[in-house]
KOLSE-286724 format. One record per residue (C-alpha): residue in three letters; y, z, x. Coordinates in steps of 0.001 Angstrom, whole numbers, plus 500000, padded with zeros to 6 digits. Each point is the difference from the previous one (the first is absolute). Layout:
ALAYZX/...
***
This chain:
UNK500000500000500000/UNK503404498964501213/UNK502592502598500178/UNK502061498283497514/UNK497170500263497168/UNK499055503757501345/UNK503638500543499060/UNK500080498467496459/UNK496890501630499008/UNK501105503673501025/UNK503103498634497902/UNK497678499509497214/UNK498513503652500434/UNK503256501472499589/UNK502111501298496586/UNK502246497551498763/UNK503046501085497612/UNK499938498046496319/UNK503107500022497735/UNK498264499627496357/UNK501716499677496783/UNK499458503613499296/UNK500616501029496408/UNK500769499022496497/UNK501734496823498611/UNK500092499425496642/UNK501818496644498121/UNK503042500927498203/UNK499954502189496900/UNK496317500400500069/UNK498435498124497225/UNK500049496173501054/UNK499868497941503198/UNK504447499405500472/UNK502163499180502948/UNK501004502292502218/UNK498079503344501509/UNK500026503701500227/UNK499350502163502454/UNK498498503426498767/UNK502653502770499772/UNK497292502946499864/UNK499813501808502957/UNK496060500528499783/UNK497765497781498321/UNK496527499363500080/UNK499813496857502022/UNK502452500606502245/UNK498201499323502984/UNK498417496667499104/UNK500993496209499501/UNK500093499369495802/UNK497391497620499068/UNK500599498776496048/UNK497130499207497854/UNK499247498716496351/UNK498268502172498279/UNK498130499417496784/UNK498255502440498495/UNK497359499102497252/UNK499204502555497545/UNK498247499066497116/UNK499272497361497022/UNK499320499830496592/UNK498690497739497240/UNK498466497427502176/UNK498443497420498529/UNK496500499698500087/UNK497500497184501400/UNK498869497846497228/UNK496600499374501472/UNK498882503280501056/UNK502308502387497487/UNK501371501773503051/UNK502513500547502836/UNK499649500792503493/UNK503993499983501376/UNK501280500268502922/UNK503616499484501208/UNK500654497606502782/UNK503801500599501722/UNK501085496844501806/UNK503063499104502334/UNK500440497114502002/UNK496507499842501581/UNK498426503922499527/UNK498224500719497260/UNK499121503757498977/UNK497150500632497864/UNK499260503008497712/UNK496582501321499143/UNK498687498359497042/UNK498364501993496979/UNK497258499138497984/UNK500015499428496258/UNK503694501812499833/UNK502801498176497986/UNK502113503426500657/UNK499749500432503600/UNK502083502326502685/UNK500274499159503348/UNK502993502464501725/UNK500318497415502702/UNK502705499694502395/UNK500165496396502306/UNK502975499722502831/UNK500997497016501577/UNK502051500096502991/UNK503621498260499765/UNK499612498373503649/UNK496737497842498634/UNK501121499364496489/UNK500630496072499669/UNK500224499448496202/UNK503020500376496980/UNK497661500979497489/UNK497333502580500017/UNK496804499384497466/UNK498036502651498374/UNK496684498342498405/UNK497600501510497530/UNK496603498636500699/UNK496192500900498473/UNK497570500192502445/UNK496929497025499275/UNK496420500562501686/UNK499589496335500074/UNK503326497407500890/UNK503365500687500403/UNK501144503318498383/UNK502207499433496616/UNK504158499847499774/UNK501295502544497529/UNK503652499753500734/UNK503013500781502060/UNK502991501379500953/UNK502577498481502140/UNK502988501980501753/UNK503096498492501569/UNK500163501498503667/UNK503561500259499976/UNK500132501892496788/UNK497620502601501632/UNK501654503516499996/UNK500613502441503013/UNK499092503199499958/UNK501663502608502122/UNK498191502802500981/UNK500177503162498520/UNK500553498171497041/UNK496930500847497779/UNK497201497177499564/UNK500742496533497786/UNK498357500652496527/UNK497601497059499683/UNK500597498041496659/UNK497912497758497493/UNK500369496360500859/UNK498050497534497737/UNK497664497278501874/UNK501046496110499957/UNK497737497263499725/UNK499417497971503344/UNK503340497566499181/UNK501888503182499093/UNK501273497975496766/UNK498279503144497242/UNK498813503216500030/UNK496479500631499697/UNK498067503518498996/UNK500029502813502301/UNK502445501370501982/UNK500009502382503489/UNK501954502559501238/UNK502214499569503250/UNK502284501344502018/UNK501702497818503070/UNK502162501096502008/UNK501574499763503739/UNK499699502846502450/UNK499819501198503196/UNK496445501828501894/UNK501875503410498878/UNK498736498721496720/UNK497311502813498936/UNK497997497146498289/UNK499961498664504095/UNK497135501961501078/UNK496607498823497329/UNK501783496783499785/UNK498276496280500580/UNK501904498326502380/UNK500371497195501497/UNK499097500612503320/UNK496577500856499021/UNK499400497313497249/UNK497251498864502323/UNK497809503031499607/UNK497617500509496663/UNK498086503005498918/UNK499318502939502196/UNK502276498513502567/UNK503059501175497485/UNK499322503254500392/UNK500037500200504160/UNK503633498342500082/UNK502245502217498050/UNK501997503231501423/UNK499125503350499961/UNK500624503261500836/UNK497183502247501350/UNK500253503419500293/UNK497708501892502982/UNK497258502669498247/UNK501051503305499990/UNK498241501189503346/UNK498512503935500750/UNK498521501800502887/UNK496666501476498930/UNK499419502820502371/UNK496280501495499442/UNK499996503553501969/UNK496114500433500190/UNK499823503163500663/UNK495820501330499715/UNK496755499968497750/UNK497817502610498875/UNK496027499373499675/UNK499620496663500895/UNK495964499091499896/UNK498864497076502060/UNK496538497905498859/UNK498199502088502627/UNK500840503245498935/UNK497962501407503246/UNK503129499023502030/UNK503400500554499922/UNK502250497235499319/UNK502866498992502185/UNK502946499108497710/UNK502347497554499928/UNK502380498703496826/UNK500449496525499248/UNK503131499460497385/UNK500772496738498613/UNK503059498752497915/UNK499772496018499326/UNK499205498058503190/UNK501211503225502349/UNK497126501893501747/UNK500379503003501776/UNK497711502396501643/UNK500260503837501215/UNK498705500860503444/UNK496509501410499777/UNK499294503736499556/UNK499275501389503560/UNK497665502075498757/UNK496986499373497686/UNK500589502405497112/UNK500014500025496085/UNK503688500895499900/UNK501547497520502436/UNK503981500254500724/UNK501943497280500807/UNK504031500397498729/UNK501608496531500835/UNK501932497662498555/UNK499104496386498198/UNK502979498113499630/UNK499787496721497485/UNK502316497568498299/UNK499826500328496374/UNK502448497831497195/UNK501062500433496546/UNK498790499431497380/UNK496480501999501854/UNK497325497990499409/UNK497582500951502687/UNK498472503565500130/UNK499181502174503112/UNK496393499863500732/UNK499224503020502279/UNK495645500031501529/UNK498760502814502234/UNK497820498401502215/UNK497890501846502662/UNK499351498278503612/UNK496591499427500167/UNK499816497661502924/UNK502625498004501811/UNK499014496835497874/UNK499153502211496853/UNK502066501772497400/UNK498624501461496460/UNK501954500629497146/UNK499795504249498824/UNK502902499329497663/UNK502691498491498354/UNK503048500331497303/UNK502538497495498715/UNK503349501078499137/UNK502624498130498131/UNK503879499566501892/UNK501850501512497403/UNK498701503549499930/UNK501507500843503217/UNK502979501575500574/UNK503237498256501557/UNK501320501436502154/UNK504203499572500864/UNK500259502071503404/UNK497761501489502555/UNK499159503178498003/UNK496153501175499906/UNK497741498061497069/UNK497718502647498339/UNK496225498911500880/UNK497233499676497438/UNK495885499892500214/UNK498467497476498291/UNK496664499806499306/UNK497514497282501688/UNK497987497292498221/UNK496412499920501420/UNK500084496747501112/UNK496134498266498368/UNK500598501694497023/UNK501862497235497311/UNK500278499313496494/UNK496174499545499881/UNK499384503456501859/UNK502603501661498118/UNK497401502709498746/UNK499408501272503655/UNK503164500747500514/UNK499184503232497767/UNK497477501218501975/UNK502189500891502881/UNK500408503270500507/UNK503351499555502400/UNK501808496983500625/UNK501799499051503273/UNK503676499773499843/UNK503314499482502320/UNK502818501516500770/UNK503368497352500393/UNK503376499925499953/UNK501449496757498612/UNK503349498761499029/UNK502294497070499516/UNK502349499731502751/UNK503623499460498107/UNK502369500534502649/UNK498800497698502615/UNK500597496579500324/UNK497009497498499848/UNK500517497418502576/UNK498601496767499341/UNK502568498046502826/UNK500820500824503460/UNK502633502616500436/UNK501671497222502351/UNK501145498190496903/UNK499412502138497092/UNK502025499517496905/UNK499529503072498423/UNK499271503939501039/UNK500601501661496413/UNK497105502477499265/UNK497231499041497320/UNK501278502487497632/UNK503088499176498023/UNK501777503390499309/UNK500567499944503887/UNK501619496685500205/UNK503842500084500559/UNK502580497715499098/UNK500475496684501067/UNK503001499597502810/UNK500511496049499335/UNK498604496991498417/UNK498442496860501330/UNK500568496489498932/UNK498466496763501248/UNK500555496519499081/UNK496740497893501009/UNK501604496898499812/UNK498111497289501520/UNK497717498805502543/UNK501115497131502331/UNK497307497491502103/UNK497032501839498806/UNK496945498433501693/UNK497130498372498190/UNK497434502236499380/UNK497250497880498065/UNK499380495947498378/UNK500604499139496970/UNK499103496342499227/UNK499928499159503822/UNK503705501108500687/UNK500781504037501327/UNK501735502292497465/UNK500865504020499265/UNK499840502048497677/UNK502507502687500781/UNK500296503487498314/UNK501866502748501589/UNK498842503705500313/UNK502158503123500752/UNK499192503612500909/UNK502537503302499559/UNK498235502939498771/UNK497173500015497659/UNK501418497344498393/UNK499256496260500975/UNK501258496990498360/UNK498946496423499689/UNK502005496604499804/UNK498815497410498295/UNK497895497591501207/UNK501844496114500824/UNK497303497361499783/UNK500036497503502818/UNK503264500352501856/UNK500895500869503083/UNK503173501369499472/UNK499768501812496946/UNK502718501743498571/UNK499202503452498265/UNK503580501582499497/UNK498607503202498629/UNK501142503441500384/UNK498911503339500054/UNK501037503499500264/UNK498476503119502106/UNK501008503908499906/UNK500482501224503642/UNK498833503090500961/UNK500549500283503325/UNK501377497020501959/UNK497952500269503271/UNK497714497665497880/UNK498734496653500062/UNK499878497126497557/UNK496970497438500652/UNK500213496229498578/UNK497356497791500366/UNK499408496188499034/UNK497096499087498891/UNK497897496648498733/UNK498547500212496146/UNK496591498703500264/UNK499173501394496588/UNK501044497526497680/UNK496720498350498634/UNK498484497196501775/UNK500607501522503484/UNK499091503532498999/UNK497544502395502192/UNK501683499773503065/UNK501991502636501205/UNK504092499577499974/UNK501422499107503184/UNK502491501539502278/UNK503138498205500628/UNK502386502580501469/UNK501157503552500083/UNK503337501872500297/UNK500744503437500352/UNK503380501512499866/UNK501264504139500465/UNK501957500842497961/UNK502077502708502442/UNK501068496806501634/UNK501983498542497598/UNK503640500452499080/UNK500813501630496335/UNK501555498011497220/UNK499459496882502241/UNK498265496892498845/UNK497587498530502420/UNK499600496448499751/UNK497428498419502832/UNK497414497635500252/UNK496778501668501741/UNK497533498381502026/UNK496034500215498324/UNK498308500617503633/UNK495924499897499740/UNK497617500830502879/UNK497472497557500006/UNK496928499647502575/UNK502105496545500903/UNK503256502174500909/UNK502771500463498286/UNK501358498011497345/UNK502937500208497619/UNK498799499489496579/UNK503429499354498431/UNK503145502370498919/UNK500695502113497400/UNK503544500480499089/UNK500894503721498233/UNK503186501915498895/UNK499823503353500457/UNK502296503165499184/UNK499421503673500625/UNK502538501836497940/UNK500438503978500803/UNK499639502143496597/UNK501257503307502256/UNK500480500180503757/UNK499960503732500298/UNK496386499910498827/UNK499564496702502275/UNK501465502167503141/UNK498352502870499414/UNK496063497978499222/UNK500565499637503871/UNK499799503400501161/UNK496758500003497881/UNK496184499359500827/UNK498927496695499394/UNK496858501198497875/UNK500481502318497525/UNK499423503618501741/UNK495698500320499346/UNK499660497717502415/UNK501372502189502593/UNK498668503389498246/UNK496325498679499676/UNK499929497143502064/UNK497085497149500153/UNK498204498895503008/UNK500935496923501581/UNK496332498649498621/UNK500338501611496674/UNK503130497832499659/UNK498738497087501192/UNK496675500061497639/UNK502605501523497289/UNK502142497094500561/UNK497169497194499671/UNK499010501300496817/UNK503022500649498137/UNK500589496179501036/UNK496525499088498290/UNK500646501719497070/UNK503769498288499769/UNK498242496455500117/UNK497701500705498068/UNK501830501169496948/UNK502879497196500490/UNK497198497698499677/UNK498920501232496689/UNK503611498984498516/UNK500634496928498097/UNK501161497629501897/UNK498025501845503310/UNK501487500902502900/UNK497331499294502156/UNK498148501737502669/UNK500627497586503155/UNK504171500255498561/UNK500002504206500148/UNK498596500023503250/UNK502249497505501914/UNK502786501941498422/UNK498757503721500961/UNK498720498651503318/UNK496951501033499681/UNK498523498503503467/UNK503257501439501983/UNK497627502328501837/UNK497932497684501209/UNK499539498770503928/UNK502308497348500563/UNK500522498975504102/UNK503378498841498956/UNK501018502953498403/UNK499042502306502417/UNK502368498089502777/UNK502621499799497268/UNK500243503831499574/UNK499322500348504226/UNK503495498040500601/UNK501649501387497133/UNK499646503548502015/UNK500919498308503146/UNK502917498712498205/UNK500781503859498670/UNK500115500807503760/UNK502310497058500728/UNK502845502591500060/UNK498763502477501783/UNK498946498115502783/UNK503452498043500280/UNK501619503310500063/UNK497504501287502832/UNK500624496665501897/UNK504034500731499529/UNK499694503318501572/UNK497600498330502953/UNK502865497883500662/UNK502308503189500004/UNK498039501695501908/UNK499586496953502797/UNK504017499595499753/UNK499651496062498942/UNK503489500221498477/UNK501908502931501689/UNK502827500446497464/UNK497390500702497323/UNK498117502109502177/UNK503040501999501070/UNK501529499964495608/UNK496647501784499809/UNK500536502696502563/UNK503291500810498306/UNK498080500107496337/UNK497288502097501650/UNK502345502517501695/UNK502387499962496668/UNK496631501148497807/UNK498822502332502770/UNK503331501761499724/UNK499816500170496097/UNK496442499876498856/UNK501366500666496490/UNK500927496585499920/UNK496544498461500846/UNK498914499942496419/UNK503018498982498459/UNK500138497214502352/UNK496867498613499430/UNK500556500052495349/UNK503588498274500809/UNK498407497285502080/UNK497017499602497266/UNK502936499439497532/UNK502102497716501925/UNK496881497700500102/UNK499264500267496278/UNK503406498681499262/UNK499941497131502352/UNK496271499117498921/UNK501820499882496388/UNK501548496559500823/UNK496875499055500672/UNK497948501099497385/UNK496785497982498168/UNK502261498180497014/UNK496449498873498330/UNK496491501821499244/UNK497800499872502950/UNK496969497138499530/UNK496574499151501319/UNK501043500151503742/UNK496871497638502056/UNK501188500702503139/UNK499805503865499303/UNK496770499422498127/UNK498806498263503508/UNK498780496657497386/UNK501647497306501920/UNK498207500605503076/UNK496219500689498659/UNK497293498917501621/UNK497978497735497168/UNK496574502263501260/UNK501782503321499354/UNK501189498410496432/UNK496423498677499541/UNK499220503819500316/UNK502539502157498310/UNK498684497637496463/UNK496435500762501009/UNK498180501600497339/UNK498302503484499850/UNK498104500814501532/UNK499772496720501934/UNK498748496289498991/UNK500578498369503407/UNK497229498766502271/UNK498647502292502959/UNK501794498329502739/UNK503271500177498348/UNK499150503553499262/UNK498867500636503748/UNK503587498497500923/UNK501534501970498284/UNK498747503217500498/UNK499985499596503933/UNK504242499045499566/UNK500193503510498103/UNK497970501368502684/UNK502711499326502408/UNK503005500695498130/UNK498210503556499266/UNK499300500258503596/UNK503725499730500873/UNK500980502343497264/UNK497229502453501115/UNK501773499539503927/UNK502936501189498068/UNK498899503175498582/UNK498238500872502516/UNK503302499946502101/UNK501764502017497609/UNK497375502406500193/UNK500143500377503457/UNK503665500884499905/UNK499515502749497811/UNK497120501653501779/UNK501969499671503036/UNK503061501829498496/UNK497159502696498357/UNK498534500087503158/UNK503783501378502046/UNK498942503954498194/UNK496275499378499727/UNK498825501268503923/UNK497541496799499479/UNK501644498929503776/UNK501151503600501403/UNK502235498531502728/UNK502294497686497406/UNK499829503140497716/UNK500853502645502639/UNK503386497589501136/UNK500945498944496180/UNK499959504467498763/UNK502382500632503451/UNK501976497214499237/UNK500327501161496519/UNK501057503614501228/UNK502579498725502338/UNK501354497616497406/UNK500177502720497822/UNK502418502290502247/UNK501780496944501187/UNK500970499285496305/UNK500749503639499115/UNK502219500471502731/UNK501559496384500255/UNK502131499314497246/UNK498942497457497426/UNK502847497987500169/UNK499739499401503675/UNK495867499285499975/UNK500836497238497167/UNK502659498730502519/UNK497989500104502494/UNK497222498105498705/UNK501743497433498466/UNK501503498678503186/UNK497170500020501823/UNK498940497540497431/UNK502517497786499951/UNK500545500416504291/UNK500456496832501621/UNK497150497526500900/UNK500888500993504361/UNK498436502882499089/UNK497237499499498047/UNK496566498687501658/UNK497474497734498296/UNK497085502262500558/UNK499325502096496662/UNK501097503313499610/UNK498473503349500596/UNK499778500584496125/UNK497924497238499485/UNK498075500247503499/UNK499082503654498895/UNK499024499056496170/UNK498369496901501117/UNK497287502239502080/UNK499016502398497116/UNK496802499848498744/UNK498915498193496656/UNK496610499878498235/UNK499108496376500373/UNK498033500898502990/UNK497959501973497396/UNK498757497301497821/UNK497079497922500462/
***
């Protein structure tokens, strides 16, 4: 690649400010298309923050005394909506002269090419072409407008015409057409235009939604111990162990140490668990007969609801339940009266209500209010976003032997998610939706993704496709500003790196109060149980994982689904995974941290060496002005902090940070270590890639084992200055200590500090390139490493 086109395409990566026609215009006066327009004089409106887009509507209610078929003695009508060259189709109904249909059809302005929109009445033949009834015919520019909030046009009766529109014949239908804007609330279970294409199920999987995330707990199980468990062979005693499962989430106590009838155990099960509860918690006491054999001595199932929840970390009372001898069913039932005892077990459970159930990384979580509602504060601002279009989107299947898309939009803030419609085959569709968040907390994240609708009909079964994702923090953006950009859809693709297309978004973060914004930032980011009881790193992890399961799962049980393979590019649900790229990514974004640090030690190197003697000597004077007033060491170093805040202001980020590929290390992947970050698992590749592979991780672990191993040296050798292990370097390092100790008693502090600080910064005639007797001395102490094998 030429450095030309390496140039334009890191152009390409890059956010790109858009100036849309934001807002509402609406023709003068309101009810019918006239010269001249206004601009909205509201200062909030629904659709603020996206381009207007008109549409006809016509809404098709019902009709009455149709005639009937002279053949057969029956009707089966349909209506059949046509402009220019769409036609929209009701259902038809059988043997109905009376029928309702409740119908709504939109066609957009942009595409409309006709004067005169037709509404036929047609009966629906088995055999032949189906039957003409009668029409109506409406004059497009004698259409009204209707201005939202204005309430919805009342449909009317209209009688039908005969095909030459010369009489009236029988029948007549009930309409309502009208011109309106997407804010229209008929907009949203609307047939459009730009899906006239799809037919049956398809309809469904290409209107907008709103989804709204399940209402996530913490189950925490506290098994605590059982009393007269019996095993099969009662001449031993059992080793215990509980199994307790809720759903697809399995979880196991450690085994008893001791064999005994009354085994104690008292840990925790954490699971995932959702409203409305449908799964039950289905606790076995299992004893350890062999390593490859366990046997069932009991068992109970307990319904969700009958535990307690619990708001804050006081104690949960416990309860004994009694076990079900596990053999003995419905067709045993009578034995169960011959016991003399039963078996039972001692927990503690509750439903955890003031945690927060993570089911995204904390790296870009949108949300950290507790499950429980009475502990939920009040919002500190509100989030709007415009999704208005998608430019250059790239083909992402055939149709007819030509490449085409079919785009829908998903976004992310909170538990709830929302859903554009889908735009059949375009590759720049144009959305112009909006939607509204409450913020809780603004160190949050929004997620967007584009995706590709492979749902609608004849190309169903295969999962959607990914086109692009964009995150933006909200704690970066300006209040009361509207963002307009155009963002870059980056993919990672075993190929490399390709830009998919862009989508272009409006977005505004307005402040409700920013006392309660200022103050959210003294606060922890989870609510306080996660600090007062806190998970293990793996309890989080496995936590995590579920919660996302049981999120995707229950989206995809809504009508239309949001499916599995969408939830889980959105939560990130393979960000844990081993990625070669990833892991150099994060490696120079540390290096990077250190940038500073190491210019500033490089600075004082040159300070020290006198490279530039007027600085050198400007920094004698600074160190002999703070030696004289310590007090003013602190103050010093806040002042200078603050000075560079306000200069860095000039400079500040004036848009929302974006997918950055040179941070994310993607322009310079290696197409092996791609190959192997999409690698399944566990793995599908062949054994010599695998071989490869493994040897390369060999020797990166080998370096990075070099490097611990170095850093534990140093700190055995600095344990080792008090620890006698070398009695000569110990012996010299305690009378040192002693003498330094009078020296510094008696020798004022000011003076040692003085002291000190020029013989750092002495001149380089008096310095000598051999290393010092510090290091020569520290260098010589004794480490373990000689220990290990």
């Amino acid at each position: 690649m030429n450095p030309a086109t390496a140039a334009n395409q890191k152009e390409e990566f890059k956010l790109k400010d858009t100036k849309p026609q934001l807002g509402e215009r609406w023709p003068h006066g309101g009810t019918r298309g006239g010269g001249g327009w206004i601009s909205s004089e509201r200062a909030t409106s629904t659709y603020d923050l996206v381009e207007q887009m008109f549409y006809l509507y016509v809404r098709v209610v019902k009709a009455k005394d149709l005639p009937t078929n002279p053949v057969t003695g029956t009707i089966d009508p349909y209506v059949e909506v046509k402009l220019g060259n769409y036609k929209g189709k009701t259902q038809h109904f059988e043997k109905k002269p009376n029928p309702e249909w409740h119908q709504v059809f939109a066609f957009s302005k942009e595409k409309i090419q006709s004067s005169i929109l037709e509404v036929f009445v047609r009966d629906r033949e088995m055999v032949g072409r189906d039957d003409y009834i009668g029409r109506v015919i409406f004059d497009m520019n004698e259409v009204p407008t209707r201005v939202p909030p204005d309430s919805p046009l009342a449909p009317q009766w209209y009688r039908l015409e005969d095909r030459r529109g010369e009489s009236k014949v029988r029948g007549e239908v009930m309409l309502a057409v009208w011109m309106g804007t997407q804010a229209d609330e008929a907009f949203p279970d609307a047939w459009h235009t730009d899906a006239s294409s799809v037919q049956g199920e398809g309809v469904f999987n290409i209107r907008s939604k709103v989804y709204v995330s399940p209402k996530l707990w913490y189950l925490r199980v506290n098994v605590i111990e059982a009393q007269d468990v019996e095993p099969h062979d009662k001449s031993q005693l059992p080793q215990a162990f509980v199994k307790a499962q809720v759903g697809n989430q399995i979880l196991k106590t450690k085994v008893c140490p001791q064999k005994t009838q009354n085994p104690m155990w008292n840990e925790d099960l954490i699971f995932v668990a959702a409203e409305p509860f449908e799964e039950q918690l289905y606790l076995t006491v299992e004893n350890k007969v062999t390593s490859a054999k366990d046997e069932v001595m009991g068992r109970i199932i307990l319904p969700l609801h009958i535990f307690e929840r619990r708001l804050d970390h006081r104690a949960v009372h416990s309860k004994w339940f009694n076990l079900e001898k596990f053999g003995f069913g419905a067709l045993e039932g009578d034995k169960r009266h011959e016991l003399k005892f039963s078996s039972r077990i001692h927990l503690r459970v509750c439903l955890e209500g003031a945690y927060h159930v993570l089911d995204e990384s904390t790296m870009y979580i949108s949300d950290q209010r507790p499950t429980a509602r009475q502990l939920w504060k009040n919002p500190i601002g509100i989030l709007e976003v415009g999704i208005l279009s998608a430019q250059g989107l790239q083909p992402m299947k055939n149709k007819e032997g030509k490449g085409s898309t079919d785009a829908y939009c998903v976004a992310k803030y909170g538990q709830k998610w929302v859903r554009t419609r889908t735009i059949i085959e375009s590759l720049n569709p144009k959305w112009n939706e909006q939607y509204t968040w409450e913020v809780y907390d603004p160190c949050t994240v929004i997620t967007l993704g584009v995706f590709d609708n492979n749902h609608l009909g004849g190309s169903g079964g295969k999962n959607d496709s990914r086109i692009g994702k964009v995150r933006i923090r909200l704690s970066t953006l300006e209040t009361d500003k509207i963002y307009t950009h155009s963002y870059p859809l980056l993919v990672l693709q075993p190929s490399g790196l390709k830009k998919m297309g862009e989508l272009q978004l409006a977005v505004r973060f307005t402040c409700l109060s920013l006392a309660n914004m200022i103050y959210l930032y003294s606060h922890p980011l989870l609510p306080k149980m996660h600090y007062l009881h806190p998970f293990t790193v793996n309890q989080l992890d496995s936590l995590r994982y579920q919660a996302m399961n049981i999120v995707a799962v229950r989206l995809g049980r809504a009508e239309p689904p949001l499916r599995k393979e969408v939830v889980e590019y959105m939560l990130d649900v393979d960000s844990h995974m081993w990625s070669m790229r990833r892991s150099k990514a994060n490696f120079f974004r540390i290096v990077s941290l250190f940038s500073g640090v190491i210019a500033m030690s490089k600075w004082l190197g040159e300070v020290c060496q006198w490279k530039n003697p007027i600085t050198t000597i400007l920094v004698h004077v600074l160190f002999f002005i703070l030696i004289c007033y310590p007090e003013l060491i602190l103050p010093t170093m806040f002042l200078y902090m603050f000075l560079i805040g306000i200069w860095n202001y000039r400079y500040r980020p004036r848009h929302p940070p974006h997918m950055d590929t040179k941070l994310s290390w993607a322009e310079v992947a290696h197409p092996d270590e791609l190959d192997e970050e999409f690698d399944t698992f566990p793995t599908s590749k062949a054994q010599d890639v695998i071989r490869m592979r493994y040897d390369r991780l060999r020797s990166v672990a080998g370096r990075i084992q070099t490097v611990v191993g170095d850093m534990a040296t140093q700190g055995e050798r600095f344990l080792a200055l008090l620890s006698w292990r070398d009695p000569r370097a110990t012996s010299l390092f305690v009378l040192f200590c002693l003498v330094a100790a009078v020296a510094l008693y008696v020798t004022p502090f000011k003076i040692m500090a003085l002291v000190a600080g020029l013989y750092w910064l002495r001149h380089p005639r008096f310095r000598s390139k051999l290393p010092s007797v510090p290091s020569n001395f520290f260098r010589r102490l004794p480490s373990r490493a000689d220990s290990m094998l």
